[in-house]
N, C-alpha and C positions, 0 to 999 in steps of 0.2 A: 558570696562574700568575695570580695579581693582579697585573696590569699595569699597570691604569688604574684615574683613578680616578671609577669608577662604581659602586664595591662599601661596600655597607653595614661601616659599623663598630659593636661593640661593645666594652664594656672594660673589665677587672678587672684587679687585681696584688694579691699575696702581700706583705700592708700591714699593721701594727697600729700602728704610731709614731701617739704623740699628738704633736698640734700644734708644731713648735718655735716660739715666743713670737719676738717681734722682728722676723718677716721678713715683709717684702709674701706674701700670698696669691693667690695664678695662679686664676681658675676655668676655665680655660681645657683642652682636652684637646691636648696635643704628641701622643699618639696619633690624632685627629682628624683624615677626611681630607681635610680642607683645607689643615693643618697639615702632612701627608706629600707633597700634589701640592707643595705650595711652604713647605719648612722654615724660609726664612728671614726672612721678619717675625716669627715666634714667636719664633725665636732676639735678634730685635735686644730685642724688647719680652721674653725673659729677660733679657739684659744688662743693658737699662737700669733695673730690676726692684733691682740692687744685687746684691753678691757672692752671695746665694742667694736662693733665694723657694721658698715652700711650693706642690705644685700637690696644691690639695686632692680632686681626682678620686683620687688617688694614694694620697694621705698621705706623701710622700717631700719631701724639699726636692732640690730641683733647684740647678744650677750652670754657667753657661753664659760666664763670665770665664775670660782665660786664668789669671790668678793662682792661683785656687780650683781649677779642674783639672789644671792643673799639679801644684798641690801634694797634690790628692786620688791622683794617679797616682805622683807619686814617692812616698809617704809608706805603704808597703807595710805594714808594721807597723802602723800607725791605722787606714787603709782596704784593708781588706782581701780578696783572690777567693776568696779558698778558705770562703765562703757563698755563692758565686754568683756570678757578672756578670749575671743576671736578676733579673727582681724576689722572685722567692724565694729564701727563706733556705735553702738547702739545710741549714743544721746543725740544721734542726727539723721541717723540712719534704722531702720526697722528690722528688730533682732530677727535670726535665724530661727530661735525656737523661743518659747516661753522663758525669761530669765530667771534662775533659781539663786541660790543660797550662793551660788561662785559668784553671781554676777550683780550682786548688792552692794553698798558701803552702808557703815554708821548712819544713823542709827538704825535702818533698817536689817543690819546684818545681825546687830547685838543683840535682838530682840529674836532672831528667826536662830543663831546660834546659840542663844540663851536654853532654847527647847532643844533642839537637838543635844546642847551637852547633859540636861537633862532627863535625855533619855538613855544616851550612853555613859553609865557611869560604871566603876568598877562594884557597884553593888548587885546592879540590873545586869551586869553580862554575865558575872561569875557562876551564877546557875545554868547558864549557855554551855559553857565550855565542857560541860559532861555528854552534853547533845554532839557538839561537834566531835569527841575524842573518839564516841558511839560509833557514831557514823563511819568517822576515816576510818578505823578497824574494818566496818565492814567494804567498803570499798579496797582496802588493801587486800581483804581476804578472797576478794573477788580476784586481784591480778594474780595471786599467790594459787589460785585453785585453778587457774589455767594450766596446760601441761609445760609449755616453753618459761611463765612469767613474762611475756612482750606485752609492752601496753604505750600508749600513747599520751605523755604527760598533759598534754592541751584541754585533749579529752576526760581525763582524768581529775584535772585540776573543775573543769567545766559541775561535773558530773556532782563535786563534792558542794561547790561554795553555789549554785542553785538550791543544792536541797537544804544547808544548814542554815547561811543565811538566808534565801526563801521562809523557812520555816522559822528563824529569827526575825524578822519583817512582819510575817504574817501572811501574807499573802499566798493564791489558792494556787497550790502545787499545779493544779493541768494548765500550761499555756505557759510554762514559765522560758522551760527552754525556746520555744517557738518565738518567744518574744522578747524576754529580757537583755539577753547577749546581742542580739542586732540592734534595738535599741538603743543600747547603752554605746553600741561602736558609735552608730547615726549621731548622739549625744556629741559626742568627742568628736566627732569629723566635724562639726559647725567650728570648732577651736583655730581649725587654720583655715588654707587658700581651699576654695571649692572649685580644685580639680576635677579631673574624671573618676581619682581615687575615692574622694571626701563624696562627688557625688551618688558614687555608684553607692555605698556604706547607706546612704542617706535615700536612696532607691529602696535601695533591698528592703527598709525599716519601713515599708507603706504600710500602715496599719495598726504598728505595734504602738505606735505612741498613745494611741486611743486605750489601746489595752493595758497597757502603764499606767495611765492617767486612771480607768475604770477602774484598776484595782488596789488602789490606791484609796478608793471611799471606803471613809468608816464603815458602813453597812457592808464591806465585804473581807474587812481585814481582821486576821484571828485574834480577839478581844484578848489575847495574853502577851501579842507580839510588841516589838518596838515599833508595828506604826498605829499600832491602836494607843498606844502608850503618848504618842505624838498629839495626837487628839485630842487628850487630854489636857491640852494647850491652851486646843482653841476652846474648848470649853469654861476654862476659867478667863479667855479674854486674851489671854497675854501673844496670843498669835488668832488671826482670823483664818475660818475654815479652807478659805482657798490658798495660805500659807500653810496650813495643816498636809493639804491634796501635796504642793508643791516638797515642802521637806518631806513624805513619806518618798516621792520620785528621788528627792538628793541621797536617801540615804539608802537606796538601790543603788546608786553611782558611786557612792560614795564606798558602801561594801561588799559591790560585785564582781564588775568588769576588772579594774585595777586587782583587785584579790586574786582572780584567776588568772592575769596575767605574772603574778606576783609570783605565786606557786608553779606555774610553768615556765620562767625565768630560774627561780631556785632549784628546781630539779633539774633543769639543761645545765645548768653552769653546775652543780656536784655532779653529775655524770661524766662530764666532761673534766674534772678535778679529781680524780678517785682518792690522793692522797687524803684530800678535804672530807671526803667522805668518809673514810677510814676514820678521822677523828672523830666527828659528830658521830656515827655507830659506834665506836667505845666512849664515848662520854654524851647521852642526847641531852643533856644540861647545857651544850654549845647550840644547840638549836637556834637560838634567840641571836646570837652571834650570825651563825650561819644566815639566817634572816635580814639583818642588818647589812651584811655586805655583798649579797646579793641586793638586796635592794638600791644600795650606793654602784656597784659594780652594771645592772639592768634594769635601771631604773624603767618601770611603766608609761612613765609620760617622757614625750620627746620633746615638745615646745609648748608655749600659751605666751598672751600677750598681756599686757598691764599697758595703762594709763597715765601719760602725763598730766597731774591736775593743775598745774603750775610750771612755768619756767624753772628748770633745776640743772644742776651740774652734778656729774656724775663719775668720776674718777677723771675728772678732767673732761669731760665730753660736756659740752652743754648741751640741752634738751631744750626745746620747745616747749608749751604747753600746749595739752591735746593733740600730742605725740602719742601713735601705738610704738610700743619697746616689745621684742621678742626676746624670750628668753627660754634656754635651753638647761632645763636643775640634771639631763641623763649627762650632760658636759661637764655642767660647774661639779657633780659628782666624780668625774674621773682627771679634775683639775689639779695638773701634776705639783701644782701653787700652795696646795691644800693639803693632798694626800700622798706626795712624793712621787720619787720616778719610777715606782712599781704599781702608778695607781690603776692602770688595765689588769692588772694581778690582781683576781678573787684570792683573798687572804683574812680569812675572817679571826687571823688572830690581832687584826689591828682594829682600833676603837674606829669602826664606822656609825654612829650616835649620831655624828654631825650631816648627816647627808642631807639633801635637799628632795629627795624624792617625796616627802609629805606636803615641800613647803616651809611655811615661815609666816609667825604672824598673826595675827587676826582669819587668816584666809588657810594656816593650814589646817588639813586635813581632818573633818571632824570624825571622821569614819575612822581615824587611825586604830586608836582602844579594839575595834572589834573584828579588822581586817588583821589587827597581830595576834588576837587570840584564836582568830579560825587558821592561820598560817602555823603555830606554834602547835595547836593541837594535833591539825591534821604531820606535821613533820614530825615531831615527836612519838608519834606512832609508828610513823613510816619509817626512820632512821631506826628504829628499835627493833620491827621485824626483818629490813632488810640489808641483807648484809653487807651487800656490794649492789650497784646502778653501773650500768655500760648501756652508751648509745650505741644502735642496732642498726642506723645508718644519720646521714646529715640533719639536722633541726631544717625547718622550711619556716622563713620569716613570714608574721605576720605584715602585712601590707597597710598600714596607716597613717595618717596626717601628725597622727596627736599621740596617740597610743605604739608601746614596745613592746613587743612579745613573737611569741611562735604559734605558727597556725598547726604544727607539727612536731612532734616530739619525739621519736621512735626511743624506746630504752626496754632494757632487760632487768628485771629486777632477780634477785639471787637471794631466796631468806634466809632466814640466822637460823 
């Protein structure tokens, strides 16, 4: 894996937009790894740059306010997926991997999202969440029956959301870890430039797509899980079997990679907060808070692109059509516009609801429902038995194009 960062970069994207006139120009590379060990001075000097700026490595105008990404996400007809959420134009060009459920419009998305919300409903998960609460206990009892209590949040976070969502899914426990997590990074690295970063992620994954995609057939998936439930789709018509194979892959993506990075972001950042921590262990009813602003404060995804489907103007910027637009929701989430000038302050006694880490839309997040109940189960356990979290030495960034997390997490747990 690219872990760290000690790995050459390179970098190209699938570009021809002339210049748009009016906007600060960036020389700078957001793919750059200096720019990925630590995303966020890029992002502030995007912000302050004004509602867009050109990064001419690119050719793309970038967008890193909450206003402008906001409105690039709700605004599904203007800005559009179904040419990509990478920097290729798939309607000219030959996509990177099989297009899924991101990378559709109307009516073809209403119909492939019709099923999926279908499947995820507050009726179908709530007998879930006994599974997941099961689990994290025993995972936590596992760091708690070490003699120190050291464990590694990455690992940790990894170990829980394979087994519960795995076994949420259905899909056959042996081959998971081997496969699923590179995979899924492989996924996410088509979203930007294919580097030496994106392509090595995309190296490493030789093989697993095949085992994705195999396990993913009805005939193999446990007949109680959500992707057997999925199937059930295409058997009345209303999606065909090879839209069935395809959503049983999104909602691996949809409730893995980003989950585990989610839960190893919230444990770094209350380790690193103990006061914060101190609160959610006297009260775990804050958990859902604590969730929330973590996820606005580290956010999972760092950029994706949209689609100009038309000629548009956009806080003043005109656009092209069949314009790629980058847009950065880890930015617009810590947009001092939005959230004030303490918004680099994890403070989860402020209403963070509005954040952009899911998205906006038609496009956001259908996984959402089941990545907060395995996040809330698994915390909720955890803030309850432990009484205090201290880091045991530095977090080590994960290394990605598209994807925010830690490939490392050293912490001490202290139980109640």
């Amino acid at each position: 894996m690219v872990n760290s960062a000690t790995d050459s970069v390179t970098a190209g994207t699938d570009t021809s937009a002339s210049q748009i006139p009016g906007i600060p120009v960036l020389e700078e590379d957001p793919y750059s790894l200096e720019n990925l060990s630590d995303p966020y001075p890029f992002m502030n000097r995007l912000r302050a740059a004004g509602p867009a700026a050109w990064l001419k490595q690119y050719g793309v105008p970038a967008f890193g306010r909450d206003a402008e990404v906001r409105e690039i996400l709700e605004d599904y007809r203007t800005f559009i997926s179904g040419a990509g959420v990478g920097s290729v134009n798939i309607h000219h060009n030959p996509p990177l991997r099989q297009p899924g459920i991101l990378e559709v419009d109307p009516p073809l998305h209403t119909r492939m999202r019709s099923a999926m919300d279908g499947v995820i409903t507050p009726r179908r998960l709530r007998p879930r969440r006994k599974d997941f609460a099961t689990y994290a206990k025993t995972v936590i009892d596992e760091i708690l029956s070490t003699a120190d209590g050291e464990f590694d949040a990455a690992r940790l976070a990894e170990q829980y959301v394979l087994r519960v969502f795995g076994d949420a899914v259905g899909i056959p426990r042996e081959g998971r870890a081997e496969n699923l997590i590179v995979q899924g990074a492989a996924n996410f690295a088509t979203f930007g430039p294919q580097n030496e970063i994106a392509k090595r992620w995309i190296e490493e994954s030789a093989g697993t797509y095949d085992w994705v995609l195999a396990n993913c057939a009805r005939e193999v998936l446990d007949p109680s899980g959500m992707g057997a439930q999925l199937w059930e789709f295409a058997d009345s018509g209303e999606i065909s079997p090879e839209e069935a194979t395809l959503l049983v892959r999104a909602l691996l993506s949809a409730g893995l990679d980003t989950t585990i990075f989610a839960i190893t972001n919230t444990l770094n950042t209350l380790a690193r907060h103990p006061e914060q921590y101190a609160k959610v262990h006297a009260d775990p009813r804050l958990v859902r808070f604590a969730i929330d602003e973590s996820f606005r404060l580290e956010s999972p995804f760092y950029a994706f692109y949209r689609t100009t489907s038309k000629d548009t103007v956009l806080s003043g910027v005109e656009i092209p059509a069949e314009t790629k637009v980058l847009v950065f929701p880890g930015s617009a989430n810590r947009d001092e516009g939005k959230w004030g000038d303490d918004a680099d302050v994890y403070r989860f006694d402020r209403d963070s609801s509005g954040h952009l880490t899911f998205g906006m839309g038609i496009h956001q997040c259908v996984g959402q429902p089941i990545s907060r109940m395995e996040m809330d189960a698994f915390l909720s356990a955890f803030v309850t038995r432990i009484a205090r979290l201290e880091p045991t030495g530095p977090s080590e960034r994960l290394i990605h194009t598209t994807l925010q997390s830690y490939a490392k997490v050293p912490l001490k747990a202290h139980a109640a």
